[in-house]
N, C-alpha and C positions, 0 to 999 in steps of 0.2 A: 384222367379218371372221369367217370360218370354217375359219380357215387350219391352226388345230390338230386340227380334226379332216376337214378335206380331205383326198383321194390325186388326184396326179397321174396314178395309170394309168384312173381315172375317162376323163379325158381321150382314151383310146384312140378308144373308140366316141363320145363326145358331140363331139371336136373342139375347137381353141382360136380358130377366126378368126370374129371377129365382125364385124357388117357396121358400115364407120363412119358409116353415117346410122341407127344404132340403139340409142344411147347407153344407154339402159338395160339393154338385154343387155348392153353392155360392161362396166357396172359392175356387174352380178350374177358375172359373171365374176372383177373384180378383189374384190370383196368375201368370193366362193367361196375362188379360189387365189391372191388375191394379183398375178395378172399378166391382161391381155387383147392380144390383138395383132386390131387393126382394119384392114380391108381396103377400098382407096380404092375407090371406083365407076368412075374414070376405069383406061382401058386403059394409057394412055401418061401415064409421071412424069418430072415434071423437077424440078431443085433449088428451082426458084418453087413449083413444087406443092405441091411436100413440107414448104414452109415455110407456105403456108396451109392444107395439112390441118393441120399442128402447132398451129398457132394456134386452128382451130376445134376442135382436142380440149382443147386448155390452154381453151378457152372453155365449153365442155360439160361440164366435168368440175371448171371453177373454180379450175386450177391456180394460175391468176395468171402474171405474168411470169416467165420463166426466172431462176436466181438464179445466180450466176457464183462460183464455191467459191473458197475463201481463198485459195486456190493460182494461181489463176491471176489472182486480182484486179491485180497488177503486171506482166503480162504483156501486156495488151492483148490478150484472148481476146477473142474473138466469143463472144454470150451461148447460141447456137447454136451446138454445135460441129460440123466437118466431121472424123469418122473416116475417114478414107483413106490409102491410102501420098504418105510427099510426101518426095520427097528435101530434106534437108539439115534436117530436123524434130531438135529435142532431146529431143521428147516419148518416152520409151522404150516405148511401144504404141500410142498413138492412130494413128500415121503410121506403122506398120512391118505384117505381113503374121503376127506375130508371135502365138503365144497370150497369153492373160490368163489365171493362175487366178483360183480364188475372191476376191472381194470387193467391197465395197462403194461407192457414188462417195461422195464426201465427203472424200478424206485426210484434212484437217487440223481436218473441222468435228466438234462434240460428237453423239454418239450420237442417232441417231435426227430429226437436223436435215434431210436432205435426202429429204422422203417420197417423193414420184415422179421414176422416170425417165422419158424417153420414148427411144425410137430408132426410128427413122426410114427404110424402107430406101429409097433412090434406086437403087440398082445391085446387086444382089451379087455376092458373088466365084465368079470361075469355077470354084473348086473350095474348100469347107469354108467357115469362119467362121461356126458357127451359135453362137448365145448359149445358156448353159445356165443355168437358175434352181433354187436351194435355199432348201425351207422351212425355215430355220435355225432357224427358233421351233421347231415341231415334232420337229426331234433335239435341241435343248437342253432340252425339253421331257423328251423318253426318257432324257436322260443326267441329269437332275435325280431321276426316280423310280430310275433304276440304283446311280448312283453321286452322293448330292449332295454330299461332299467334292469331287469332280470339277467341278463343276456351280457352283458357291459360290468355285473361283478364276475363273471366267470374269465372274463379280461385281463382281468387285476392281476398282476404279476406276483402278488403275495399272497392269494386268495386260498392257496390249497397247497399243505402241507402232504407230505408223505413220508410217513417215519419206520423205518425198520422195528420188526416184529422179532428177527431172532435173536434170541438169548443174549446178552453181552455186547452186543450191538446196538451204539445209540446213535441214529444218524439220522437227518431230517432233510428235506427240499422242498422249497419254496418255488414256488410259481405259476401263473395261469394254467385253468382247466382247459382254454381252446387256445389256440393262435390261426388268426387269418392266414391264409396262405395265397401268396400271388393269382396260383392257380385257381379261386375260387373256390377252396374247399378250406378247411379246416384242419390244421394237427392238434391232437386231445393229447389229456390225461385223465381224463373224465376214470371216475373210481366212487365205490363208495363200500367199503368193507373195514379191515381191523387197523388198515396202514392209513386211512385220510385224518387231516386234522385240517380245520377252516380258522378262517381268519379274517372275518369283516372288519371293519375298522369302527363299526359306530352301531348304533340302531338299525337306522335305514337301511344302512347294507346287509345287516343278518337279516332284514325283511325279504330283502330283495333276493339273497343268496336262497331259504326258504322258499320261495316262489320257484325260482329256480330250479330246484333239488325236486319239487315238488313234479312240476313239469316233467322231468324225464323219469322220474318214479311212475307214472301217469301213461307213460308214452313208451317206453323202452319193452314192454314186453309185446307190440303191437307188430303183428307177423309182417309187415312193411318196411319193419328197421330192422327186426332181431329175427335168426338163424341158428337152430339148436342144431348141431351136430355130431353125430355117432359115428365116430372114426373104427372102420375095420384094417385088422390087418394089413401090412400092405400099402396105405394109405396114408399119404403126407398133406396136413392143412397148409398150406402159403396162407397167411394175410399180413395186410398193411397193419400193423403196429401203431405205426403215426396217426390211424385216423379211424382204426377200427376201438372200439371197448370188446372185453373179452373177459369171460369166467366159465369155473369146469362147475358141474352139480356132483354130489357126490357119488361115490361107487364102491359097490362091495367086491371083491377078490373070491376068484378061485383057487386055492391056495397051489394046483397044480401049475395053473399057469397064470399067474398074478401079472396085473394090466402093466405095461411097461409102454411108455409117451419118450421118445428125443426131442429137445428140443434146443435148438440154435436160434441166434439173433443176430441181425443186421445192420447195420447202418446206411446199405444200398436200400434204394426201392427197386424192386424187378423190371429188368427191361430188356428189349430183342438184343442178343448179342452177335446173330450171324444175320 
């Protein structure tokens, strides 16, 4: 990947939607910045549709089968999820019209387990819900040459809690915000909304974690790292998981055709298969 030295405002003039019978361009894309969002040939999508384009990208790209995160493994989730509002849901976002901040899928899995997402648009909503994506690497990156006491508690293997938010569900994980990765980049968990709980050990380190948190509040919404995007019909996001940060802003429904997102998870990352 080239993700540390990527700019999303690149993007301006060049464009992100790639054609999904062009899989190569796709992945020069995910390789570039980290995300591709592929655009179906067909005029007209339906939920059958959208589960066999999914399959023929998990198939091009070698994701493998969807993987169903710890969290919902007792739930009897579908391995494909449907995002949409559904009265009488416990889920406190997937089913509501609600925003999502920053963060990762995976609650409860260890750092850098679930490499790809995909989402899937069937419907969107009549007004908002566009997905925004942060090159987390890339500012943990800037905050390591800035300040690397700051940078060295996002390390810390016990630094960042994340704890389930539905109902009757008590379940917690522990562990670093980043890990280095061979490759020069970074896999996150970087988050900051209803599920993070922190964990300094002393003074110094809640100084330094604040500095920290501070820094990417500062920097995260600077069109260089972050990408808002408004999935139309038709239209499947791919990103890296492992190293992208990710939140929906809210949206209102058309009650005729109320916004419906799929979404699958990976533990491959995308790569040429023929």
């Amino acid at each position: 990947m080239q993700l540390m030295k990527s700019s999303y405002t690149e993007l301006t003039a060049r464009g992100h939607v790639t054609d999904l019978l062009k899989p190569d361009e796709t992945l020069e894309m995910l390789e570039t910045y980290g995300f591709a969002v592929t655009q179906s040939p067909s005029a007209t999508v339906s939920t059958a549709h959208a589960h066999r384009e999914m399959a023929a990208i998990r198939s091009d790209f070698g994701l493998g089968e969807p993987y169903v995160p710890l969290l919902y493994r007792d739930r009897d989730e579908p391995i494909v999820t449907e995002v949409t509002r559904k009265g009488g849901s416990d889920h406190p976002v997937f089913h509501t019209g609600e925003a999502q901040g920053w963060h990762t899928d995976g609650l409860l899995e260890d750092i850098g387990t679930i490499k790809t997402t995909l989402l899937y648009c069937v419907s969107p909503a009549h007004r908002g819900g566009s997905t925004f994506l942060l090159n987390a690497g890339r500012v943990f990156d800037e905050l390591r040459a800035e300040d690397p006491e700051a940078a060295d508690v996002l390390l810390q293997d016990t630094i960042l809690g994340r704890r389930s938010t539905i109902p009757g569900v008590d379940r917690e994980a522990l562990g670093p915000v980043f890990l280095e990765l061979a490759s020069g980049h970074y896999a996150t968990r970087y988050g900051e909304g209803r599920v993070e709980r922190w964990y300094p050990r002393d003074a110094a380190e809640q100084h330094a974690l604040d500095r920290a948190l501070r820094f990417f509040r500062a920097r995260r919404d600077d069109p260089d790292v972050r990408i808002d995007l408004l999935l139309r019909a038709g239209q499947c996001l791919i990103f890296r998981n492992d190293v992208l940060a990710h939140g929906r802003e809210n949206f209102t429904d058309d009650p005729r055709h109320p916004r419906l997102l799929l979404r699958s998870l990976h533990t491959n990352a995308p790569k040429k298969t023929s």
